[in-house]
N, C-alpha and C positions, 0 to 999 in steps of 0.2 A: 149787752145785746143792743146792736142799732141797727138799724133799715134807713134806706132811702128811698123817699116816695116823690115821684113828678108828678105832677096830677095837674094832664094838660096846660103845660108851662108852652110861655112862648116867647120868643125874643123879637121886637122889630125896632130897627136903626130909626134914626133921625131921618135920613132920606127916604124912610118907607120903606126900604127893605126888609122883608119878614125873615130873620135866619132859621126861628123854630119856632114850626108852630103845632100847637097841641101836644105836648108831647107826653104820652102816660108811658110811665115804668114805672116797675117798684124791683128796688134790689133789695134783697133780704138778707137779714144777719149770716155774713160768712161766705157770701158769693161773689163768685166772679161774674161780672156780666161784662159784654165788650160791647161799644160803640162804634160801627165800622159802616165806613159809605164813601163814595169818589170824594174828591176834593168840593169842597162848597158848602156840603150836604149841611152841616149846622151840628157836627157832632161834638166838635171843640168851644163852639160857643155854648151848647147843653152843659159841661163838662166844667166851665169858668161860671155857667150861673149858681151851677150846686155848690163851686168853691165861693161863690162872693168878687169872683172877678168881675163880671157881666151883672148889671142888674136885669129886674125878671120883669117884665115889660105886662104878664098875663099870667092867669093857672097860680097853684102851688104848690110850695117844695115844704117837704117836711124829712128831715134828719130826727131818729129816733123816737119819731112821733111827734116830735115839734117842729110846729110853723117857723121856718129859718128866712122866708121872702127877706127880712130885714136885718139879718141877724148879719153884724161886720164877718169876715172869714174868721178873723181869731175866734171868737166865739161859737163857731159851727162842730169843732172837735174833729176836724180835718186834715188831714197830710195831705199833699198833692207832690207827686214826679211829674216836673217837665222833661219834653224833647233834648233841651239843652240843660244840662245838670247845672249849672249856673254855683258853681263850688269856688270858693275863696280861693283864690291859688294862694295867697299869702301865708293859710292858717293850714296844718295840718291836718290829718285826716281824723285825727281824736279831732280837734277843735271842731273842723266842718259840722259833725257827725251831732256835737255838742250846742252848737250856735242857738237855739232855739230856745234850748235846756236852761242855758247862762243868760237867754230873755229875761226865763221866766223868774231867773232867782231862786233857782234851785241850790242847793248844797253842794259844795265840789263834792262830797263821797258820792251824791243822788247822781250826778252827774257822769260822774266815772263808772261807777256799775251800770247806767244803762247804757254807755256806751262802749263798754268793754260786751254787755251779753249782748248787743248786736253786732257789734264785729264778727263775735263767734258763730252766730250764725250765718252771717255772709259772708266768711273766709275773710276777712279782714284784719284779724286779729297781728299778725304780723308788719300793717303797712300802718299800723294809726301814728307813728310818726313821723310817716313822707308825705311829702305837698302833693295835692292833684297833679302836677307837672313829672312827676315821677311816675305815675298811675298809665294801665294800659286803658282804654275804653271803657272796655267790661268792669275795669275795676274802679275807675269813676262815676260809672253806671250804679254800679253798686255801693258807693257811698253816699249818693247822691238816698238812694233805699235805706237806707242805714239810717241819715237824718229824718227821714219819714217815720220810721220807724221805734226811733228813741222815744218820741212822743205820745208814742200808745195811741194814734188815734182811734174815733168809733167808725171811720172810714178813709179809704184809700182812695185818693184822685190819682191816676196815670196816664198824661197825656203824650202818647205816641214816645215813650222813654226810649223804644229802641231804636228807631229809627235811621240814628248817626251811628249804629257796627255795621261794621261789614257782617256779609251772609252767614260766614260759618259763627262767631261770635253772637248774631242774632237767635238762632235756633239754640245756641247754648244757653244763654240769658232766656229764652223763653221755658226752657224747662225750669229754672233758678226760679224766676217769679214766679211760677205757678206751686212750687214745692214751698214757696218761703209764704205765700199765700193764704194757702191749709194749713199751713203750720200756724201760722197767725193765726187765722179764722176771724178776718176784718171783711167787712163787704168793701166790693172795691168795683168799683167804676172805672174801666178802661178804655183811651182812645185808641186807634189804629183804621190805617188807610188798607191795610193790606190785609185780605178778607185770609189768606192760608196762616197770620199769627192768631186775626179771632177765631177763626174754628180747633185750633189747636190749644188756644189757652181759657176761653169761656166755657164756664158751667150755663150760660143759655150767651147768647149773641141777640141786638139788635139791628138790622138794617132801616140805613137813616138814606132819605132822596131827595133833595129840595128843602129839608128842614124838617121832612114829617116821616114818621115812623110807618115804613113798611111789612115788618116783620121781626118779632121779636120769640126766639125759640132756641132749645139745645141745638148743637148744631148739626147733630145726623140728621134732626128734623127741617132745617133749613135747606139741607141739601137735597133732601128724599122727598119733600112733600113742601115746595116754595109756595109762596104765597102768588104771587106775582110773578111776569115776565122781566120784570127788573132783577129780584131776589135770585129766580132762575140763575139768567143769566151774569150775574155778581158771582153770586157764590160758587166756588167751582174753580181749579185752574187745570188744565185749560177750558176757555170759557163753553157752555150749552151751547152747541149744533142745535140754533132754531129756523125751521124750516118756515115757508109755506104748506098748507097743505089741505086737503078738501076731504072730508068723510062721506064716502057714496050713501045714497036714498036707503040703502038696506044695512047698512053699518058697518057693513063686512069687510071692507077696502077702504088704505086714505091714501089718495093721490099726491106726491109728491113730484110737482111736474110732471111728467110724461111717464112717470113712473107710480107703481104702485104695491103699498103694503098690506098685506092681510091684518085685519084686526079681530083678537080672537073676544069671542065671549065673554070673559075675563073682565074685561080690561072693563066692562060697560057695570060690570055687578060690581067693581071699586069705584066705578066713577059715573053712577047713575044720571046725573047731571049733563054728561056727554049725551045722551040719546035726544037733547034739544037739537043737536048741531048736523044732525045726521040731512046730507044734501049741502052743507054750507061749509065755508071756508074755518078754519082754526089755524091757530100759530101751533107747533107739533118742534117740542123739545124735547131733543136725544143726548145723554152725557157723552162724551167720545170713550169712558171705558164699556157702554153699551154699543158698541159698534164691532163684530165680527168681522174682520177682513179677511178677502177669501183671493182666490184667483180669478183672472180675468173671464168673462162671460158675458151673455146674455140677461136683460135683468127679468125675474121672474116675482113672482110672490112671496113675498119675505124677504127681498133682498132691493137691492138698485146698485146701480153703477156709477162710478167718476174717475176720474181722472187726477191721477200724484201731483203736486206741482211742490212739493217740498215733504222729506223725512228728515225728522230730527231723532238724531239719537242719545235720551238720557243716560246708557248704563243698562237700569233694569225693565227699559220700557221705552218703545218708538213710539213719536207724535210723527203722525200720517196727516200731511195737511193735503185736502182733495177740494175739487171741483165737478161738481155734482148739477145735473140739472134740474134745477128747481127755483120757484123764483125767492130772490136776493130779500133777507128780510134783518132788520137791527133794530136794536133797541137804545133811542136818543134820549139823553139823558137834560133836564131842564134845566138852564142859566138857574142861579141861587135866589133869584128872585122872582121867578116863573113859579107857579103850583107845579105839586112834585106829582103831575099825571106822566106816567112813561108813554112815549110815541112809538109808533111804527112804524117804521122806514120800508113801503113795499117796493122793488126794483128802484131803477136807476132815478126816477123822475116822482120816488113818492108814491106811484099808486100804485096798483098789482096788474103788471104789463101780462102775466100769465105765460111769457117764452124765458124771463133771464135764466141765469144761472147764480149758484151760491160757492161759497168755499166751504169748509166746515175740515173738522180734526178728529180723527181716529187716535187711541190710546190701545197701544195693541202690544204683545210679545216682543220682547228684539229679536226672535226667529223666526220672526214673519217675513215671507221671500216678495219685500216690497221696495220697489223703486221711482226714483223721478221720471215721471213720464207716463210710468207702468196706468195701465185701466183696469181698473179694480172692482171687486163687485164687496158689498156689503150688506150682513146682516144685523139688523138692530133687532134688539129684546123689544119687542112690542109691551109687552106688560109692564117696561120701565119708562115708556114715554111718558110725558110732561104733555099736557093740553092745555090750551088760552084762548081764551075767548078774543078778537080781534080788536072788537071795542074797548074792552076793560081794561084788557091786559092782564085779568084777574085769573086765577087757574080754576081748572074746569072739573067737580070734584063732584061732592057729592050734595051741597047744599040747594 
C-alpha cells in the first residue's frame, strides 16, 4: 500500500522563477491520476520533484506516509517512464528490462523470472532477444514499461511516455497502460500535454496554469461542472464556445450581442449564485455538442444566428466553424513566471467594444444540410451553459 502526498510543494529557480507553487494532491494506493496543462504550467517539474530529479524548494512530499523532501530517488521506491525511452541499444531486450535488477545484485534466477513475467504481460515475451534497433515504437514503448515494472515499485512516475507514436499507435498504448495499471494496482502519477489522453486514461485529472493547481477531479466532472474559464476552456476538444453576454434585470433573457436567449427557471435553482449577476455582463460557455444547427432564419428566442466560414468533416460528426455576432472574448494564458490569474481578452483592443463579432464551432450530425458561407440559425441547451464571473474567471454556481 503507498500513497503520494504534495502538501503545498513548490519549486522556484535561481532566477526567481516560481515553476510550482502550492501544490496539494494526494494520490492514493492504485490510482491513476494525470497531470495535464499547456506548455510551462510546472507539471514536469511537480513530476521530477516526487522523483528526486528537482529539489523541493517549499511544502511536503510524503511517499507512503514518509517525508521523502530529502530522500535520494533510489530510495524513494520509484519507477519513472520518460518521453524518450532512453534503452541501451547495445543490450537486448531481456538485458534493458534487467539493468536495474543486475544493480541491485539480485540473483540471475531473481532476475530472469521477473523479467520473463513481465514480458508476459506486455507481449514481449517473444522479442527479449532483439536490440531496441529491431523494436517498433510501441514496442520500445513498452520495454521501456517493462524495466519500470520488473522493480515492483510502490509508485509509477510517467512523463508524457507517449508522445513520440504516432496517432493511431497512441490511443493503442493508451488503452495498454491503463489495462496494465489495474492490473498492477500501483499509484501512478502521469504527465501529458494533451487534455483528450488525461480524460481518457485518469481515474481523476489535475489541471496545472502557471504552476498552481486549477482543478483537480474525475474527468466527467472537469468537463461538466469546470472550475474556472481556464479549465472550461482546456478541457474539451473542440475547445468551449465562450461568449460575451449580459443577463437582463428580470433574469429571463442573456443577450448575446444583438441577440438574445431565453433562460429558463432551471438554470437559477442549479446555479443560485447566478441571481447576483442579473443586469450585469458574464462570460456565457456553450460546448459545441450543445449547439442545435438548424436552417437559415431570423434569430428568435432560443436561438441566434451566424454565418459558416469552415465545415469540417470527421466521418461520424461535422465541426461547423461560424461567425456569430457577439463580442470576441479568449482566454490568455500567463508567461511561467506570471501568477496563474486567467485574463480576458474582451474584443479587438482588450476592452468590451459591445459591436465585434466572435467565431465559435458547432459539433453536429454529418447529415446536417450545412455549408461554407450558408447562415445558420442555432439552438443551444440553455440548462448546459457554463457561467463566469468576468472578474474571477471563476464559475458561477451555487456558492
Amino acid at each position: 500500500m503507498s500513497t503520494v502526498t504534495l502538501d503545498k510543494l513548490g519549486k522556484r529557480y535561481a532566477n526567481g522563477v516560481d515553476a510550482v507553487r502550492g501544490l496539494d494532491l494526494d494520490v492514493a494506493d492504485g490510482e491513476f491520476l494525470v497531470l495535464v496543462g499547456p506548455s510551462g504550467c510546472g507539471k514536469t517539474t511537480a513530476l521530477r520533484m516526487v522523483a528526486g530529479l528537482e529539489d523541493i524548494t517549499s511544502g511536503e512530499l510524503r511517499i507512503g506516509g514518509k517525508l521523502a523532501n530529502a530522500l535520494p530517488p533510489k530510495e524513494r521506491d520509484i519507477a519513472m517512464v520518460f518521453q524518450h525511452y532512453a534503452l541501451y541499444p547495445h543490450l537486448t531486450v531481456r538485458d534493458n528490462m534487467g539493468f536495474a535488477l543486475r544493480l541491485r545484485k539480485e540473483s540471475k534466477a531473481s532476475v530472469k523470472k521477473k523479467v520473463e513475467e513481465a514480458a508476459e504481460i506486455l507481449g514481449l515475451t517473444d522479442y527479449l532477444d532483439r536490440k531496441p534497433g529491431h523494436l517498433s515504437g510501441g514496442q520500445r514503448q513498452r520495454v521501456a514499461m517493462g524495466r519500470a515494472i520488473v522493480r515492483d515499485p510502490a509508485v509509477f512516475l510517467m512523463d508524457e511516455p507517449l508522445s513520440n507514436l504516432d496517432a493511431k499507435l497512441r490511443v493503442q498504448m493508451r488503452a495498454e497502460v491503463c489495462k496494465l495499471q489495474r492490473r498492477l494496482g500501483v499509484a501512478t502519477l502521469y504527465v501529458t500535454h494533451d487534455q483528450t489522453e488525461a480524460m481518457t486514461m485518469g481515474d481523476r485529472v489535475a489541471v496545472l496554469l502557471g504552476g498552481e493547481l486549477q482543478q483537480c477531479a474525475p474527468p466527467q466532472e472537469l468537463y461538466n461542472r469546470p472550475d474556472n474559464l481556464f479549465v472550461a476552456a482546456f478541457i474539451g476538444s473542440p475547445s468551449m464556445n465562450v461568449f460575451m453576454g449580459a443577463l437582463s434585470g428580470d433574469g429571463t433573457k442573456v443577450s448575446l450581442g444583438s441577440q438574445q436567449l431565453a433562460v429558463p427557471s432551471s438554470v437559477y435553482t442549479e446555479r443560485p449564485a447566478l441571481r447576483k449577476y442579473l443586469g450585469k455582463k458574464v462570460a456565457v460557455g456553450i460546448r459545441p455538442e450543445d449547439l442545435l444547427v438548424g436552417t437559415q432564419g431570423e434569430a428568435t428566442e432560443g436561438r441566434f444566428i451566424g454565418d459558416v466560414e469552415l465545415v469540417e468533416s470527421l466521418g461520424s460528426e461535422l465541426l461547423v466553424y461560424f461567425r456569430v455576432d457577439v463580442e470576441e472574448m479568449s482566454v490568455v494564458l500567463p508567461a511561467v513566471d506570471e501568477p496563474a490569474e486567467e485574463k480576458l481578452e474582451l474584443g479587438a483592443t482588450g476592452k468590451a467594444t459591445g459591436s465585434g463579432t466572435s467565431t465559435g464551432v458547432a459539433r453536429v450530425s454529418p447529415s446536417t444540410p450545412v455549408s461554407v458561407g450558408q447562415r445558420i440559425e442555432m439552438s443551444p441547451d440553455v440548462t448546459r451553459v457554463q457561467w463566469f464571473d468576468l472578474a474571477t474567471t471563476k464559475a458561477i454556481r451555487g456558492e
